[in-house]
N, C-alpha and C positions, 0 to 999 in steps of 0.2 A: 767321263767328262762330257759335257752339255756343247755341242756348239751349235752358235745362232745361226740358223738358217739362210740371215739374212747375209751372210758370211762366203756363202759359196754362189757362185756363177749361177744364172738362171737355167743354164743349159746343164750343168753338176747336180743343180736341184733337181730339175725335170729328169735326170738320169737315175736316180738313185732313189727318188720316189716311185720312177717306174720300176724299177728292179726290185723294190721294198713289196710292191702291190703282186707283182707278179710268184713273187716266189711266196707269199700270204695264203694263197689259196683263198681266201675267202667267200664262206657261205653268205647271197643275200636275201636270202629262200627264195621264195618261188620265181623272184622275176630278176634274173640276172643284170646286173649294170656294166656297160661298156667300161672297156681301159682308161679312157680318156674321162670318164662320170669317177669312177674310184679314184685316179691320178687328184681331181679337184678336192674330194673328200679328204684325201692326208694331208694336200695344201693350206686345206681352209684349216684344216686341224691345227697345223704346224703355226699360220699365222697368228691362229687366236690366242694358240698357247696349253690348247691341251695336247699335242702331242710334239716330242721335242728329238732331235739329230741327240745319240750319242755316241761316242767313240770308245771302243775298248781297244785297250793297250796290249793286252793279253792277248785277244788275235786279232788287234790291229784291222778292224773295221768300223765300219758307221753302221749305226741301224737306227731307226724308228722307232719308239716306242711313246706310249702312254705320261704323261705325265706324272700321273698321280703314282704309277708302277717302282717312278723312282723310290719313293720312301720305303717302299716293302724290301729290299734290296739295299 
C-alpha cells in the first residue's frame, strides 16, 4: 500500500528517509555525497513523485522505493 508522504510528520519523514539512506549503502563513485546531500535526493524524489513510502503488511514496514518498480511487482 502507497502512503503519501505528505501524510506523516516532517520529523517521521526526515526519520525514515534517513534510515532508508543509511542502510542503502549506496555507490556515488568516485566522489562521495554527505548524509544530509542523499537525505535531499529521496525528498526531492518523494516530492516529484518518482519515488514513493510503501507499506508492507507482511512485515509490517515502510520502505522507499522507485516508482516505476511498483508495476514489476
Amino acid at each position: 500500500m502507497i502512503i503519501p508522504w505528505q501524510d506523516l510528520t516532517p520529523e517521521a519523514l526526515d526519520n525514515l528517509i534517513e534510515s532508508f539512506v543509511l542502510r542503502e549503502g549506496t555507490d556515488y563513485g568516485e566522489q562521495e555525497r554527505s548524509l544530509a546531500g542523499k537525505v535531499e535526493d529521496v525528498r526531492r524524489q518523494l516530492k516529484s513523485g518518482e519515488a514513493v513510502l510503501v507499506w508492507s503488511e507482511l512485515h509490517e514496514t515502510v520502505n522507499i522505493m522507485p516508482r516505476g518498480r511498483l508495476r514489476d511487482e
